[in-house]
N, C-alpha and C positions, 0 to 999 in steps of 0.2 A: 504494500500500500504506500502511497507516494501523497505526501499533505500538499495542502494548498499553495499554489505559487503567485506568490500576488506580485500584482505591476501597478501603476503608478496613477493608470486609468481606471482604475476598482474593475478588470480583470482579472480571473484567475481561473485555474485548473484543479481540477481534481480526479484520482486516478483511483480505482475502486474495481474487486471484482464483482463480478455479478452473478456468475456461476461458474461448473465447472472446465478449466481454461477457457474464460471467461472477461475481460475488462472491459470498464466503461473509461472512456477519456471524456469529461466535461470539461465545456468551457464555459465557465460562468463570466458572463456580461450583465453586472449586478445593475448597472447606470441606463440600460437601452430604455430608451422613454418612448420609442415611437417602431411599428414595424408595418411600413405604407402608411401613408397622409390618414387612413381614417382606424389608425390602429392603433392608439394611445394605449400605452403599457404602464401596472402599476408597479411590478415587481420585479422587474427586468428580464432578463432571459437566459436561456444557457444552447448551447449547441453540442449534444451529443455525439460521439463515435464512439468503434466499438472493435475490441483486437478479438480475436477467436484461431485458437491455436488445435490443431490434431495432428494429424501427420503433417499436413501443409498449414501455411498461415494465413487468414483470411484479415483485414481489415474492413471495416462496413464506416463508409464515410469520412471525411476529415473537419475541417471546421472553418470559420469564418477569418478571411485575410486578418485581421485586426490581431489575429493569437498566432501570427507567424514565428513573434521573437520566442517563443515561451512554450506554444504545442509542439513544434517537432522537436526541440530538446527532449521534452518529457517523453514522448514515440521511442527516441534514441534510446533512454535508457530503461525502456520495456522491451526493444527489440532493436535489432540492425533492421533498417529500412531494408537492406538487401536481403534479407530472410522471408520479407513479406509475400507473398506467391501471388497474392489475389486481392483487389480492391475494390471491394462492394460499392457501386455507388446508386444508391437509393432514390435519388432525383438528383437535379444539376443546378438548383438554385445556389446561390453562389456562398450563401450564411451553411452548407455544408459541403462544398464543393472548391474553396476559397484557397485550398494549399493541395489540390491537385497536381497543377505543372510544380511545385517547389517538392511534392513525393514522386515526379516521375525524374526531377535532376537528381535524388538520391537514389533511385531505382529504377531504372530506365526501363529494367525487363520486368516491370510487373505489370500483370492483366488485367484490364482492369471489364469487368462484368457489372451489365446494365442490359434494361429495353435498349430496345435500337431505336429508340427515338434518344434518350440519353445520350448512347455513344455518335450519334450524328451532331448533337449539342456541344458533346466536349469536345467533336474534333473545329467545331468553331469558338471554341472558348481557348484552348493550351495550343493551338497552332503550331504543332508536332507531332508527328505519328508516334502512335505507340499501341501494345499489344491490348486485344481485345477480345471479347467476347458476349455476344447478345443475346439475354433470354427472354423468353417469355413464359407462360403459364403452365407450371406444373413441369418446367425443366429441372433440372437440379447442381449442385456442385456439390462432389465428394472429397472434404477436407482428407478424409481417413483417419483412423483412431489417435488419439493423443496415447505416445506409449508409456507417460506416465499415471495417467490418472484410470485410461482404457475406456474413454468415452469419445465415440463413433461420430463425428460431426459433420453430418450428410443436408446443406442447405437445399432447399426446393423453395423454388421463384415461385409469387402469385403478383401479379399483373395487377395496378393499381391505377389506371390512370386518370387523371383530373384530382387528384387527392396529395396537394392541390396544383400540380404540374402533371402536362399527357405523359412526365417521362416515370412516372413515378413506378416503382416494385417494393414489395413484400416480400424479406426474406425469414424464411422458418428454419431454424436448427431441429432439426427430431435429435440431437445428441441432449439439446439441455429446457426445448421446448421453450425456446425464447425465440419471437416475433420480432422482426425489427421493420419500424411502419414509416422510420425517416418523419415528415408532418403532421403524417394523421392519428389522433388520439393524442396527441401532444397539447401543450400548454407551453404559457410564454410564463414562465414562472422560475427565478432566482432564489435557489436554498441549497443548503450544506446538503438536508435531505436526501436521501437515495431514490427511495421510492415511496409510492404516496400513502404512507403512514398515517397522515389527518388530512379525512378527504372533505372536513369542511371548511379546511384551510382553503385547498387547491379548486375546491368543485365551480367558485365564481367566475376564477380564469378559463379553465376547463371549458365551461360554455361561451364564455367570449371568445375563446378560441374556435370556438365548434361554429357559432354564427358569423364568425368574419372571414373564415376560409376553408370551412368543409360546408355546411349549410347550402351555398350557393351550387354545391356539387353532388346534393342528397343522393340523387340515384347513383350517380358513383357509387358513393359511401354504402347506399345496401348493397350493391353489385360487390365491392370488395369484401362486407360482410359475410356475405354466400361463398365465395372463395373462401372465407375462414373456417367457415361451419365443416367445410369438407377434412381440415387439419385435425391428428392427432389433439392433445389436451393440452393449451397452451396454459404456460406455466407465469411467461413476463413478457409484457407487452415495453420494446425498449425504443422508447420515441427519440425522434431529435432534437426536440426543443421540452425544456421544465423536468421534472422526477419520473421515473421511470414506473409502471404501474406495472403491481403486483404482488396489493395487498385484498385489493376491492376490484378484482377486473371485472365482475359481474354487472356492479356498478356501470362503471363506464363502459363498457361494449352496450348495456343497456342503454344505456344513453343513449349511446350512439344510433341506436336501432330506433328507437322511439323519435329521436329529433326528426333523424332522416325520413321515417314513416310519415309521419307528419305533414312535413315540407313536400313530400312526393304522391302527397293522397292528390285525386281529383285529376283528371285528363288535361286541364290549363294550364299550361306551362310556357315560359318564356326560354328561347335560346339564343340564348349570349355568346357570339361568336369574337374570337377572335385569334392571332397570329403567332404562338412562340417564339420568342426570342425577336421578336421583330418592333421598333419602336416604344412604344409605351405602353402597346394593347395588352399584356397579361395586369396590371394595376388598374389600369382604365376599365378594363371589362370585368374587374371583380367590382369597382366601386358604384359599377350600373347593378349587378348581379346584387350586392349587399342590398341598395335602394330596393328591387325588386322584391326580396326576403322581407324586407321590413312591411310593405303592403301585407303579408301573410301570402305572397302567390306564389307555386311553383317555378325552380330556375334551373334552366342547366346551362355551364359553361359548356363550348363549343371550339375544339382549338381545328384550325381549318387547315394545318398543317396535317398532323398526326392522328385525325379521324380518318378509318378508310372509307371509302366512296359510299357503301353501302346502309355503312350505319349514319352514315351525314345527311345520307339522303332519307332517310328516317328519322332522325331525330330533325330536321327542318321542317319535313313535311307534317307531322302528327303537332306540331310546334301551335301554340294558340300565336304568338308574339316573334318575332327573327327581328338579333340587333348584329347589326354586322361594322366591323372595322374600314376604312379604306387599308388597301392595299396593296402592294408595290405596283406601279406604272407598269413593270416589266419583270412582271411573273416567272417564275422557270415553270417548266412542264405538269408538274409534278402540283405546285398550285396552281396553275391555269386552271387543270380539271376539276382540284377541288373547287375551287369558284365555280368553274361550270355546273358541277354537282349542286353546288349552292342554289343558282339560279334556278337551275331546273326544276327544286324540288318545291319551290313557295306555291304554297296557292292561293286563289283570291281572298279577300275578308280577313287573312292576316294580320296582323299589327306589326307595320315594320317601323325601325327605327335604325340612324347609322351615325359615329362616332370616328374621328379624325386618330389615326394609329400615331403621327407626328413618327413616321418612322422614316423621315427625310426622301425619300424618293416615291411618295403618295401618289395615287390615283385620283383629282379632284373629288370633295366628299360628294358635290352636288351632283357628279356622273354615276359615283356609286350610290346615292339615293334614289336617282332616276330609275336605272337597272332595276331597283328594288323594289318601285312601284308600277314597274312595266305591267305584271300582271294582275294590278287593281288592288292592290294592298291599300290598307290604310294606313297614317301618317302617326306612330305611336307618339314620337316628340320629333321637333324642329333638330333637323341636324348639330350635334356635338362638336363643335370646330374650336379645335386646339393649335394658337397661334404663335406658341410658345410654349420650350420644356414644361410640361403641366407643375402647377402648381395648385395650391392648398383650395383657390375658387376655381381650378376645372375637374380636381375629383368631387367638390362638394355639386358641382355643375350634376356629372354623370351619378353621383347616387339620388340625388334628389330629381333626375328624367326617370330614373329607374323605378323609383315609387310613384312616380306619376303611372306607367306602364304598368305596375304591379294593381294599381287602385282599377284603374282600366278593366286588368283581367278579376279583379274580385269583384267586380260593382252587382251583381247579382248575387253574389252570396252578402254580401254588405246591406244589401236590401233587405235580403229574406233576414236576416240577423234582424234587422230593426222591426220587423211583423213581427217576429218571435214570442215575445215576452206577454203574457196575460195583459187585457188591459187595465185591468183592476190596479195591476202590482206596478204596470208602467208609471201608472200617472201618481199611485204613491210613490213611488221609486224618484219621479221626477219634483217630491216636492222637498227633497232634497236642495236647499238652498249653497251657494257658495260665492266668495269676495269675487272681482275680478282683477285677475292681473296679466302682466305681462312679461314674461322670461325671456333675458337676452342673455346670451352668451357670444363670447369673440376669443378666440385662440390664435396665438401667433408662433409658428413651427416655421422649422428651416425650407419648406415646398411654399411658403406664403400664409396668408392669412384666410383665415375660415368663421364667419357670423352667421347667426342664427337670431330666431325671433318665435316664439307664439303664444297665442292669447291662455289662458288657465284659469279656472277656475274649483278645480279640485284642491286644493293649497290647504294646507291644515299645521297650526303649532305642533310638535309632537314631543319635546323636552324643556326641560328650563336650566337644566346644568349640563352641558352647554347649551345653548340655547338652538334650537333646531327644530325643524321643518320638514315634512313631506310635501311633494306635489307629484300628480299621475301624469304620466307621459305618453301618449297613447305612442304604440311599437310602428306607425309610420310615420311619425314626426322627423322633420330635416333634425333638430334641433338635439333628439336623442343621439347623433353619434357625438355630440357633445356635452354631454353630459354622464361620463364616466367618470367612476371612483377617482379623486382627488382633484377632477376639473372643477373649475370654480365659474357661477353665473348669478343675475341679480333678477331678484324677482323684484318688478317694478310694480307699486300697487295704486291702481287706478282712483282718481275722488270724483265722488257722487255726484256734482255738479259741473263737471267738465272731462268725463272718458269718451264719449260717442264719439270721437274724431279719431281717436287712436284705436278706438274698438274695433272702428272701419276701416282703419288702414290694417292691420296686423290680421285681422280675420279674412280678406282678401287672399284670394291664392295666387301666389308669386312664380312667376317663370323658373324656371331650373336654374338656381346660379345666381339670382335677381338678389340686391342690396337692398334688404328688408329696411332700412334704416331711410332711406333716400326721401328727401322732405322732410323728417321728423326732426323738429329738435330734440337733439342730445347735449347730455353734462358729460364728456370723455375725459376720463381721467378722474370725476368722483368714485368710482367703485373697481373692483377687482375685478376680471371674469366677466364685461360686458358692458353694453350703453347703459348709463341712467339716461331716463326720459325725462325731457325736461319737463314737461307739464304733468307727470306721475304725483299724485301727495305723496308718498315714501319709498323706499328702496330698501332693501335689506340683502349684501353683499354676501352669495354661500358657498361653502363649500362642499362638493359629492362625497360622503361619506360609505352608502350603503347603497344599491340596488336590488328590490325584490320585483322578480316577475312575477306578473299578473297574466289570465287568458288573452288580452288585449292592450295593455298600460305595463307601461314599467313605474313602479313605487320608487321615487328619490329622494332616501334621508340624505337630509345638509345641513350641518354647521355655521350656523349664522355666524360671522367674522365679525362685520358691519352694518350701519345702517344710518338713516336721517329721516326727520318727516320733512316739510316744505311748508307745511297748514295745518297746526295743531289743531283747526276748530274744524276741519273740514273732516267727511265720512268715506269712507272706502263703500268705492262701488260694490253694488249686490246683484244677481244673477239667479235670476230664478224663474225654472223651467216649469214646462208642462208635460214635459216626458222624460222616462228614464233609462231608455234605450238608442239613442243618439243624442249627438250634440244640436 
């Protein structure tokens, strides 16, 4: 066992077995505040690898450029790099694929085994040849027995993809019945911790992780489940990112099953197409795909490289919604056809929408819009044009077209919801009174700046030491990707004889991207975490403490920091309904 190696950046490693000839190599990145524009992190993260020794030596993953000075040291003195035989790589995203070329300059002959969409990746990432081999589903590779301990380490590939890269695999040891799933089932979560020992520590990460980058990919997620089901009795699920599970996998493979079940009931689904490795479109097409999640509507990512012809031509066709990327001007072969598959397969009354890839040598978006209404589609949103490395207002652009899309494909089930409810119970239900106010939040991250606005009226005191607040956030609000644990936003509280102008601005629905604030006066610089309104009577500055999900609202306890009134004599507006099955 090898303790932790700290650096100077609150990096560190830690080397640990996990079974038998067995290690995990983490790298703990305790600081990582952010992982994509709409992926604010509370606990930082760690990036998993993993040594597996038998007759041969297998490596599974290496880790994030950032632990160059400090990971292969610690590799060194577990192993001579030239001993290593084999180099599992799991997917090609670069936070585990990051000291790839820096282990083929110390081992030039090692193999390195992946999908063949992987090894087509790395040979455009390490711009060097080197040895290889591709599998896919139910291939295998035979370490051979470790002649020490006498246990047989025979891995067998399952084929993973969109979880959450097309290049992604599953590898299974039947020697020691450990899984290694690289993204899926993981957390973004920084601890000494091995494996998830207090799983009501990790379970909030756990689902934030599940809804910002598996969620958008449900039916993957059960397709790779059914691959698992067919494995002997796994023992450790050994992820790439957070503690390794294998206290409570019932737990979480539950989860897993239920989220995805969920997300993938009902024939309505939207397909989120877009291009690996090409411009911006893997980030940009999740941040439409997240939008769409949050409506409550089916989504599937769509990569138009690495699908084959048949199944693209199927998932576009059965598709309620197709949101497609532009494209390179000058295609090779190989996408020309998928595009062509593309086209061929839309049919009329579709919901199309399309999104600028910024991958520098574009197909005009307004030529690939056209295409895409050639055969009578409808116009889901006004094209996505990015005119500039996207920053923090063109992902909040494409998640917020995304729930537009998403409201679109549920607007009948949103209906029938609001008939539902007794009318008896509705209209008690709705005499439920509450204040009215106005929640702004503004976040400033290194991709630009991100604001939010909406009107509220669920708000409620909820402690007096410290002083704190709940308010409901219904799950397609622009405003909920900000408002995670530690972000900070002011609830603005409207007075009695002067809200109906702010009521009417902020209750209005805003274009995708639109500056909620535009006209209103603001106090910038009074409060933490957002505009105060200037004509608001008070403001109370919070902080995101807790998050409980609800069927439809997320619950946000916050920590009052701050506050002011403007009008000690004046009343806080009041809102009060006649039903209690919509707004």
């Amino acid at each position: 066992m090898v303790g932790a190696v700290a650096t100077a950046a609150r990096l560190s490693l830690q080397c640990e077995p996990i079974g038998p000839d067995t290690t995990t190599i983490r790298s703990l990145d305790w600081d990582r505040s952010r992982f994509d524009i709409e992926f604010g992190l509370r606990n930082g993260t760690t990036y998993n690898s993993f040594l597996v020794r038998g007759a041969r030596t297998a490596l599974i993953d290496t880790s994030h450029l950032k632990f160059e000075d400090t990971w292969l040291p610690l590799l060194e003195q577990q192993i001579d790099p030239l001993a290593i035989d084999h180099l599992i790589v799991s997917h090609t995203e670069p936070d585990h694929s990051g000291l790839i070329g820096h282990l083929l300059d110390l081992n030039p002959e090692i193999e390195i085994v992946g999908s063949k969409v992987a090894i087509q990746f790395l040979e455009n990432q390490v711009h060097r040849p080197f040895k290889s081999r591709a599998v896919k589903s139910g291939e295998e590779l035979d370490l051979g027995t470790n002649p020490t301990s006498g246990v047989a380490h025979r891995f067998e590939f399952l084929s993973a993809p969109n979880l959450h890269w097309p290049d992604t695999i599953f590898s299974f040891d039947h020697g020691t019945g450990i899984l290694y799933t690289c993204d899926a089932f993981g957390l973004h979560y920084c601890s000494k911790e091995l494996f998830d020992t207090d799983p009501g520590a990790i379970a909030p990460d756990f689902r934030f992780y599940y809804d910002c980058l598996m969620g958008p990919n449900a039916r993957s997620v059960l397709q790779a489940l059914k691959r698992m089901d067919g494995l002997p009795e796994i023992s450790t699920v050994a992820v790439g990112h957070g503690p390794l599970l294998r206290h409570h996998l019932g737990l979480w493979l539950g989860d897993y099953r239920e989220w995805s079940s969920e997300r993938s009931s009902g024939e309505d689904y939207a397909a989120v197409c877009y291009l690996s490795q090409y411009g911006f479109c893997d980030r940009l097409s999740q941040a439409i795909a997240r939008g769409i999640g949050k409506a409550g509507a089916a989504v599937q990512l769509v990569d138009l490289r690495a699908t084959d012809a048949q199944e693209l031509s199927a998932l576009i066709g059965e598709a309620s919604a197709v949101v497609v990327p532009t494209w390179p001007a000058r295609p090779d072969a190989e996408l020309q056809a998928s595009i062509g598959t593309l086209l061929a397969a839309l049919k009329p009354k579709q919901w199309v929408g399309s999104y600028d890839a910024f991958g520098g040598d574009d197909e005009p978006i307004d030529t690939v819009a056209s295409q895409l209404r050639s055969l009578g589609q409808k116009t889901a949103f006004e094209p996505l044009r990015v005119r500039q490395v996207p920053g923090g207002n063109d992902y909040q652009r494409c998640e917020e077209a995304g729930t537009d899309l998403g409201q679109l494909l549920t607007k009948e089930k949103t209906i029938a919801a609001m008939k539902s409810l007794d009318a008896d119970l509705d209209k008690a239900l709705g005499r439920l009174s509450g204040g009215l106010y106005v929640v702004t939040a503004r976040q400033e991250t290194p991709e630009g700046t991100r604001s939010s606005a909406m009107v509220a009226s669920w708000v409620s005191q909820a402690s007096f030491e410290p002083p704190g607040l709940t308010v409901a956030v219904a799950k397609d609000r622009a405003i909920e990707a900000l408002l995670q644990v530690n972000d900070r936003f002011v609830l603005n509280i409207l007075r009695e004889d002067n809200h109906q102008e702010l009521l009417r601005h902020f209750l209005k629905r805003f274009p995708p991207g639109a500056d909620r604030f535009a006209g209103v006066s603001t106090l910038e610089g009074a409060a933490t975490g957002g505009p105060v309104l200037g004509d608001a009577l008070a403001y109370l500055g919070c902080r995101v403490v807790q998050r409980l999900e609800g069927p439809d609202h997320w619950i946000i306890y916050a920590e009052v920091e701050q506050g002011n009134v403007a009008d000690t004599e004046a009343s806080t507006a009041v809102h009060h309904r006649k039903v209690g099955n919509h707004y």
